[in-house]
N, C-alpha and C positions, 0 to 999 in steps of 0.2 A: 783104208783111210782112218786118222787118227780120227778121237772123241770130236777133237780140237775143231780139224778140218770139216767135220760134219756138222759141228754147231755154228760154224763160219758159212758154210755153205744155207745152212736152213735158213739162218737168219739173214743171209743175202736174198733169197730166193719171199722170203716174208718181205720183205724194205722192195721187193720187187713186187710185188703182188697190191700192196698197199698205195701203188699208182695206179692200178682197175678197182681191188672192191673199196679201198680209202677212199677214193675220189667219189665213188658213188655214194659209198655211206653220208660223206660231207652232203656232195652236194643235193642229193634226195634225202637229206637230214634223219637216218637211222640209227643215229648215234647209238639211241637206248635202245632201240629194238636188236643192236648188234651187242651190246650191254646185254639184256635177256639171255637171248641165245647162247651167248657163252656160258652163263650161268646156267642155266635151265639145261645145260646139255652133259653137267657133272653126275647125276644122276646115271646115265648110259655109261659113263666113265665108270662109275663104281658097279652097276650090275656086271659087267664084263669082266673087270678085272675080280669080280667074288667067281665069275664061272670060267677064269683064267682062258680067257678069249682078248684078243688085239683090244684094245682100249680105244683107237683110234674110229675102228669099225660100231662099235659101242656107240660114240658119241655122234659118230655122221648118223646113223639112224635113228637116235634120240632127237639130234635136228632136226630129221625130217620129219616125223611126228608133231613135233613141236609147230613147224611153220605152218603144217598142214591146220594145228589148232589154232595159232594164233590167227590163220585169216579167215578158219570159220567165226570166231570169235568177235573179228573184227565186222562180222556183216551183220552182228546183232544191233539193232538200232537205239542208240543214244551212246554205243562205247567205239572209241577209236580207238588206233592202232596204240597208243600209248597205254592207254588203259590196259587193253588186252596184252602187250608186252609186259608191262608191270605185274599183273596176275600171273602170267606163264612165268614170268623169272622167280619170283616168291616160290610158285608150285613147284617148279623143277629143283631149285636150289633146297629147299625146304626137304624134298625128297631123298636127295642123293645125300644131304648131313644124316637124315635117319636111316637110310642104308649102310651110309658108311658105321653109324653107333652102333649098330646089330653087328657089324659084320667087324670088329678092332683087328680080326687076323690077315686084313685086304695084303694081297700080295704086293701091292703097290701102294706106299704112303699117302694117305689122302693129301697131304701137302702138297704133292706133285702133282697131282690134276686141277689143283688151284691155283699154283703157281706157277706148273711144268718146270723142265731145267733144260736150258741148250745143250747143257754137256753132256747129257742122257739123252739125248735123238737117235735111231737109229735111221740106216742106211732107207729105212721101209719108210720111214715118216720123211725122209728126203726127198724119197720118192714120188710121194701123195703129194706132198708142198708143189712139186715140179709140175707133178698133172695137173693140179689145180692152177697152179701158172698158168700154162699152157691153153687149158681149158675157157681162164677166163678171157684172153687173150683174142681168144679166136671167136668167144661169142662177143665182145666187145667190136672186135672188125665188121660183124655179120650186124648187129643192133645196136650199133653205137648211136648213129645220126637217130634213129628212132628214139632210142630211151632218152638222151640231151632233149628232140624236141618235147617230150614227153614231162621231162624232168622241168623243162621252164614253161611252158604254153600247155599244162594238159587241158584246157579248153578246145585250143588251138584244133589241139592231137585227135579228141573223140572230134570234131567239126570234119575233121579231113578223112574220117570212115575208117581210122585206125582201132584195132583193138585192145584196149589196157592188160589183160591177163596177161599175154607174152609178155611184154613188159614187165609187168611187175615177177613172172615167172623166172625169166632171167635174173632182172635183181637180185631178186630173194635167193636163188639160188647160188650166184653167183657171192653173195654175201655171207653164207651157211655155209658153203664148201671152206670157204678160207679161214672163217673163224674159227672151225673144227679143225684145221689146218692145221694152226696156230697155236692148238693145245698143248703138246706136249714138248712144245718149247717155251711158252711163258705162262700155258696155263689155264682157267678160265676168268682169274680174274685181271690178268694183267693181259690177256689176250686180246683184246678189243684197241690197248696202249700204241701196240705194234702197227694195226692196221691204220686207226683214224688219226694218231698224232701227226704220223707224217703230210697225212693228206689236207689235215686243218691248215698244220701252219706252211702248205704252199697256197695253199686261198688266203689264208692271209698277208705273203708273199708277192699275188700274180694279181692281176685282172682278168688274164684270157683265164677261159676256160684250158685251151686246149693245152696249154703249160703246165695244167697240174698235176696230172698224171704224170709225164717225165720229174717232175721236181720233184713230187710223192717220194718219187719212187730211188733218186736220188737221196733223199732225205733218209729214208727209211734205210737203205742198205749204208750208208754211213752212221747213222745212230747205231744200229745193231754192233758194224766194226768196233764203232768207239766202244758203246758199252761192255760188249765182251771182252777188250783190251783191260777195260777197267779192270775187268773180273778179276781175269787173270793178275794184273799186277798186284792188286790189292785184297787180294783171295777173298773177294766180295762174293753177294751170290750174282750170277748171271744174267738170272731173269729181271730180277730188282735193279739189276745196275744199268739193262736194257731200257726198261721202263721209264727211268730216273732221266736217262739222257735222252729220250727220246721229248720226254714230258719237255725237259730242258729246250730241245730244239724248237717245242709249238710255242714257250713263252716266252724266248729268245723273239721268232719269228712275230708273234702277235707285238711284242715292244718298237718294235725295228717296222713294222706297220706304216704308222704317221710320218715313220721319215721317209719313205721309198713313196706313201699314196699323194702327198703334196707334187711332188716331182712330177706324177706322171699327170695327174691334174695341169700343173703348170705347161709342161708340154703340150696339153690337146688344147687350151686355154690360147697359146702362142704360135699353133699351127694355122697355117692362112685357110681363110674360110672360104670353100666355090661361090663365084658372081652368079 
Protein backbone atom coordinates (compact mmCIF):
# COMPACT_ATOMS: atom_id res chain seq x y z
CA UNK A 1 0.00 0.00 0.00
CA UNK A 2 1.26 3.43 -1.11
CA UNK A 3 2.26 6.29 1.70
CA UNK A 4 -0.83 7.88 -0.01
CA UNK A 5 -3.26 5.20 0.55
CA UNK A 6 -2.30 4.73 4.27
CA UNK A 7 -2.62 8.38 5.03
CA UNK A 8 -6.13 8.19 3.42
CA UNK A 9 -6.97 5.27 5.23
CA UNK A 10 -5.80 6.57 8.84
CA UNK A 11 -7.31 9.62 8.47
CA UNK A 12 -10.67 7.99 7.33
CA UNK A 13 -10.48 5.56 10.21
CA UNK A 14 -9.69 9.06 12.60
CA UNK A 15 -13.04 11.19 10.99
CA UNK A 16 -14.51 7.71 12.07
CA UNK A 17 -13.62 7.43 15.48
CA UNK A 18 -14.35 11.04 16.19
CA UNK A 19 -18.20 10.03 15.96
CA UNK A 20 -17.54 7.61 19.65
CA UNK A 21 -14.66 9.67 21.53
CA UNK A 22 -15.67 13.31 19.64
CA UNK A 23 -19.03 12.97 20.62
CA UNK A 24 -18.19 12.11 24.07
CA UNK A 25 -15.55 14.63 24.49
CA UNK A 26 -18.37 17.24 23.37
CA UNK A 27 -20.73 16.17 25.03
CA UNK A 28 -19.20 15.32 28.68
CA UNK A 29 -17.26 18.49 27.85
CA UNK A 30 -13.31 17.14 27.97
CA UNK A 31 -12.46 19.35 25.56
CA UNK A 32 -9.26 20.43 27.76
CA UNK A 33 -8.68 17.37 29.47
CA UNK A 34 -8.35 15.76 25.79
CA UNK A 35 -6.07 19.07 25.13
CA UNK A 36 -3.76 17.83 28.28
CA UNK A 37 -3.46 14.44 27.26
CA UNK A 38 -2.21 14.94 24.03
CA UNK A 39 0.20 17.12 25.32
CA UNK A 40 1.31 15.56 28.39
CA UNK A 41 1.85 12.39 26.40
CA UNK A 42 4.95 13.94 24.27
CA UNK A 43 7.05 13.21 26.89
CA UNK A 44 6.58 9.17 26.28
CA UNK A 45 6.91 10.05 22.67
CA UNK A 46 10.37 11.41 23.19
CA UNK A 47 11.64 8.76 26.02
CA UNK A 48 11.00 6.06 23.32
CA UNK A 49 12.11 7.35 20.51
CA UNK A 50 15.79 8.27 22.61
CA UNK A 51 15.65 4.13 23.54
CA UNK A 52 14.42 3.65 19.71
CA UNK A 53 11.46 1.70 20.80
CA UNK A 54 7.78 2.21 18.85
CA UNK A 55 6.79 5.89 19.70
CA UNK A 56 3.24 4.78 19.65
CA UNK A 57 3.71 2.37 22.64
CA UNK A 58 5.62 5.26 24.48
CA UNK A 59 2.89 7.53 24.35
CA UNK A 60 -0.19 4.90 25.31
CA UNK A 61 1.54 4.27 28.41
CA UNK A 62 2.56 7.82 29.22
CA UNK A 63 -1.38 8.22 28.93
CA UNK A 64 -1.90 5.82 31.14
CA UNK A 65 0.15 7.20 33.87
CA UNK A 66 -0.98 10.27 33.19
CA UNK A 67 -5.01 9.48 33.74
CA UNK A 68 -4.22 7.40 36.51
CA UNK A 69 -2.62 11.03 38.00
CA UNK A 70 -4.98 13.20 36.81
CA UNK A 71 -7.91 11.34 38.71
CA UNK A 72 -5.85 10.97 41.77
CA UNK A 73 -5.39 14.51 41.60
CA UNK A 74 -8.72 15.31 40.82
CA UNK A 75 -9.96 13.72 44.40
CA UNK A 76 -7.88 16.13 46.33
CA UNK A 77 -10.30 18.66 47.76
CA UNK A 78 -10.88 22.09 46.41
CA UNK A 79 -9.19 21.20 42.79
CA UNK A 80 -11.25 19.96 39.77
CA UNK A 81 -10.84 18.13 36.86
CA UNK A 82 -9.66 21.30 35.11
CA UNK A 83 -7.20 22.25 37.38
CA UNK A 84 -5.66 19.00 37.60
CA UNK A 85 -5.74 18.76 33.56
CA UNK A 86 -4.00 22.15 33.44
CA UNK A 87 -1.13 21.06 35.98
CA UNK A 88 -0.72 17.45 34.18
CA UNK A 89 -0.45 19.36 30.57
CA UNK A 90 2.17 22.05 31.86
CA UNK A 91 4.13 18.89 33.74
CA UNK A 92 4.06 16.54 30.78
CA UNK A 93 4.64 19.10 27.99
CA UNK A 94 7.31 20.88 30.19
CA UNK A 95 9.04 17.37 30.42
CA UNK A 96 9.27 15.97 26.97
CA UNK A 97 10.78 19.88 25.64
CA UNK A 98 13.60 19.12 28.27
CA UNK A 99 14.08 15.59 27.17
CA UNK A 100 13.91 16.38 23.74
CA UNK A 101 16.87 19.64 24.52
CA UNK A 102 19.15 16.92 26.20
CA UNK A 103 18.64 14.39 23.68
CA UNK A 104 18.92 17.09 19.85
CA UNK A 105 20.15 13.51 18.12
CA UNK A 106 16.20 11.97 18.80
CA UNK A 107 15.88 9.78 15.86
CA UNK A 108 12.78 11.12 15.15
CA UNK A 109 12.20 15.09 14.78
CA UNK A 110 10.60 16.56 17.63
CA UNK A 111 8.33 18.42 15.01
CA UNK A 112 6.69 15.06 14.26
CA UNK A 113 5.39 14.22 17.56
CA UNK A 114 3.85 17.66 17.66
CA UNK A 115 2.52 17.85 14.60
CA UNK A 116 2.74 14.12 13.27
CA UNK A 117 2.41 13.77 9.28
CA UNK A 118 -0.25 11.53 7.44
CA UNK A 119 2.17 10.76 4.90
CA UNK A 120 4.57 9.17 7.44
CA UNK A 121 1.86 6.50 9.01
CA UNK A 122 2.66 3.22 8.93
CA UNK A 123 0.78 0.21 8.22
CA UNK A 124 1.20 -0.63 12.44
CA UNK A 125 -0.25 2.77 13.37
CA UNK A 126 -3.36 1.78 10.86
CA UNK A 127 -3.56 -0.81 12.50
CA UNK A 128 -3.85 0.47 16.23
CA UNK A 129 -6.23 3.39 14.65
CA UNK A 130 -8.58 0.21 13.48
CA UNK A 131 -8.48 -1.46 16.97
CA UNK A 132 -9.24 1.46 18.64
CA UNK A 133 -12.18 1.88 16.21
CA UNK A 134 -13.26 -1.27 16.83
CA UNK A 135 -12.79 -1.17 20.33
CA UNK A 136 -14.59 1.83 21.10
CA UNK A 137 -17.43 0.76 19.10
CA UNK A 138 -18.03 -2.14 20.99
CA UNK A 139 -17.81 -0.48 24.45
CA UNK A 140 -20.08 2.06 23.21
CA UNK A 141 -22.92 -0.66 22.22
CA UNK A 142 -22.16 -2.39 25.77
CA UNK A 143 -22.43 1.28 27.93
CA UNK A 144 -23.76 3.58 25.73
CA UNK A 145 -27.49 3.98 27.21
CA UNK A 146 -25.57 4.09 30.73
CA UNK A 147 -22.84 6.70 29.99
CA UNK A 148 -25.90 9.25 27.85
CA UNK A 149 -27.91 8.66 31.18
CA UNK A 150 -24.92 9.44 33.16
CA UNK A 151 -23.75 12.12 30.94
CA UNK A 152 -27.22 14.18 31.26
CA UNK A 153 -28.96 13.22 34.74
CA UNK A 154 -25.82 12.13 36.95
CA UNK A 155 -27.99 12.73 39.78
CA UNK A 156 -30.54 10.67 38.25
CA UNK A 157 -27.65 7.87 37.67
CA UNK A 158 -26.09 7.50 41.41
CA UNK A 159 -30.29 7.66 42.55
CA UNK A 160 -30.87 4.60 40.42
CA UNK A 161 -27.82 2.42 42.33
CA UNK A 162 -25.60 2.86 39.31
CA UNK A 163 -22.01 3.16 39.77
CA UNK A 164 -19.83 6.25 38.30
CA UNK A 165 -16.22 4.69 38.10
CA UNK A 166 -17.22 2.22 35.11
CA UNK A 167 -18.35 5.04 33.54
CA UNK A 168 -15.96 7.42 33.76
CA UNK A 169 -13.46 4.15 33.20
CA UNK A 170 -14.82 3.86 29.85
CA UNK A 171 -14.76 7.43 28.98
CA UNK A 172 -11.45 8.11 29.93
CA UNK A 173 -10.23 5.34 28.39
CA UNK A 174 -12.02 5.40 25.56
CA UNK A 175 -10.81 9.13 25.04
CA UNK A 176 -6.79 8.12 25.74
CA UNK A 177 -6.84 5.38 23.43
CA UNK A 178 -7.69 7.59 20.47
CA UNK A 179 -5.87 10.56 21.19
CA UNK A 180 -2.70 8.61 21.28
CA UNK A 181 -4.26 7.15 18.21
CA UNK A 182 -4.21 10.26 16.71
CA UNK A 183 -0.53 10.98 17.27
CA UNK A 184 1.34 10.17 14.54
CA UNK A 185 -0.86 11.50 12.14
CA UNK A 186 -1.40 15.18 13.32
CA UNK A 187 0.51 14.95 16.28
CA UNK A 188 -0.02 16.24 19.79
CA UNK A 189 -0.77 19.39 19.27
CA UNK A 190 -3.20 19.25 16.46
CA UNK A 191 -4.44 16.03 17.53
CA UNK A 192 -7.34 16.87 19.73
CA UNK A 193 -8.42 19.29 15.95
CA UNK A 194 -9.13 15.73 14.37
CA UNK A 195 -11.17 14.25 17.14
CA UNK A 196 -13.49 17.30 18.63
CA UNK A 197 -13.86 19.61 15.49
CA UNK A 198 -16.06 17.20 13.99
CA UNK A 199 -18.04 16.26 16.87
CA UNK A 200 -18.74 20.15 17.90
CA UNK A 201 -19.79 21.37 14.79
CA UNK A 202 -22.56 18.29 14.45
CA UNK A 203 -23.97 19.65 17.90
CA UNK A 204 -24.05 22.47 16.55
CA UNK A 205 -25.63 21.15 13.32
CA UNK A 206 -28.39 18.51 15.18
CA UNK A 207 -30.70 18.55 18.20
CA UNK A 208 -30.83 14.81 18.73
CA UNK A 209 -28.24 13.47 20.47
CA UNK A 210 -28.37 10.32 18.50
CA UNK A 211 -27.32 12.08 15.05
CA UNK A 212 -24.21 13.08 16.12
CA UNK A 213 -22.19 10.46 16.08
CA UNK A 214 -23.07 9.39 12.35
CA UNK A 215 -22.52 13.26 11.42
CA UNK A 216 -19.16 13.44 13.54
CA UNK A 217 -18.08 11.03 11.84
CA UNK A 218 -19.22 11.90 8.37
CA UNK A 219 -17.72 15.31 8.95
CA UNK A 220 -14.45 14.08 10.19
CA UNK A 221 -13.71 11.45 7.29
CA UNK A 222 -14.63 14.15 4.60
CA UNK A 223 -12.46 17.04 6.28
CA UNK A 224 -9.59 14.60 6.57
CA UNK A 225 -10.24 13.62 2.26
CA UNK A 226 -10.50 17.44 1.69
CA UNK A 227 -7.47 18.28 3.65
CA UNK A 228 -5.15 15.88 2.42
CA UNK A 229 -6.39 16.61 -1.24
CA UNK A 230 -5.22 19.93 -0.34
CA UNK A 231 -1.79 18.71 0.62
CA UNK A 232 -1.29 17.18 -2.04
CA UNK A 233 -2.21 19.76 -4.78
CA UNK A 234 -0.59 22.51 -3.12
CA UNK A 235 2.31 20.64 -1.61
CA UNK A 236 0.98 22.15 1.79
CA UNK A 237 1.83 20.27 4.88
CA UNK A 238 -0.87 17.47 5.59
CA UNK A 239 -1.43 17.84 8.98
CA UNK A 240 -1.99 21.70 8.98
CA UNK A 241 -4.04 21.68 6.02
CA UNK A 242 -6.17 18.68 7.91
CA UNK A 243 -6.54 20.98 10.86
CA UNK A 244 -7.19 24.11 8.85
CA UNK A 245 -10.19 22.43 7.22
CA UNK A 246 -11.59 20.71 9.74
CA UNK A 247 -11.42 24.08 11.93
CA UNK A 248 -13.23 25.39 8.66
CA UNK A 249 -15.94 22.91 8.95
CA UNK A 250 -16.88 23.72 12.94
CA UNK A 251 -17.02 27.53 11.97
CA UNK A 252 -18.82 26.96 8.83
CA UNK A 253 -21.28 24.65 10.87
CA UNK A 254 -21.45 26.98 14.19
CA UNK A 255 -22.41 30.15 11.42
CA UNK A 256 -25.00 28.11 9.60
CA UNK A 257 -26.51 27.43 13.27
CA UNK A 258 -29.20 30.25 13.50
CA UNK A 259 -30.36 29.34 10.30
CA UNK A 260 -31.08 25.55 10.52
CA UNK A 261 -32.07 26.26 14.83
CA UNK A 262 -35.10 28.87 13.93
CA UNK A 263 -36.62 26.18 11.39
CA UNK A 264 -36.70 23.51 13.59
CA UNK A 265 -38.10 25.79 16.53
CA UNK A 266 -40.69 26.78 13.95
CA UNK A 267 -41.72 23.27 13.30
CA UNK A 268 -42.19 22.01 16.86
CA UNK A 269 -43.87 25.49 17.54
CA UNK A 270 -46.57 24.48 14.27
CA UNK A 271 -46.92 20.92 15.24
CA UNK A 272 -50.50 20.16 16.57
CA UNK A 273 -50.58 19.95 20.34
CA UNK A 274 -52.52 16.35 22.05
CA UNK A 275 -56.13 17.48 23.56
Amino acid sequence: MTYFALASLELALLGLLSGVAGTLIVLRRRSFFAVALSHATFPGGVVFAILGWNLLIGQALFAAVLVLLMTLLSRVPGQGRQVTSGVVLSFGFALGTLLAALNPGLGVPVEALLVGSPLGVTATDVTATAAVLLASLALALVFGRRVLFHTFDPVGFAAAGFRTWPVELVVTGVIAASVVVAMPAVGAILGVAVLIAPAAAARALVDRVEWIPPLAAVLGVAGGAVGLWISREFSVAAGGSVGLVLTAIFLLSTLARPLLRPRARGRAASAPHPS
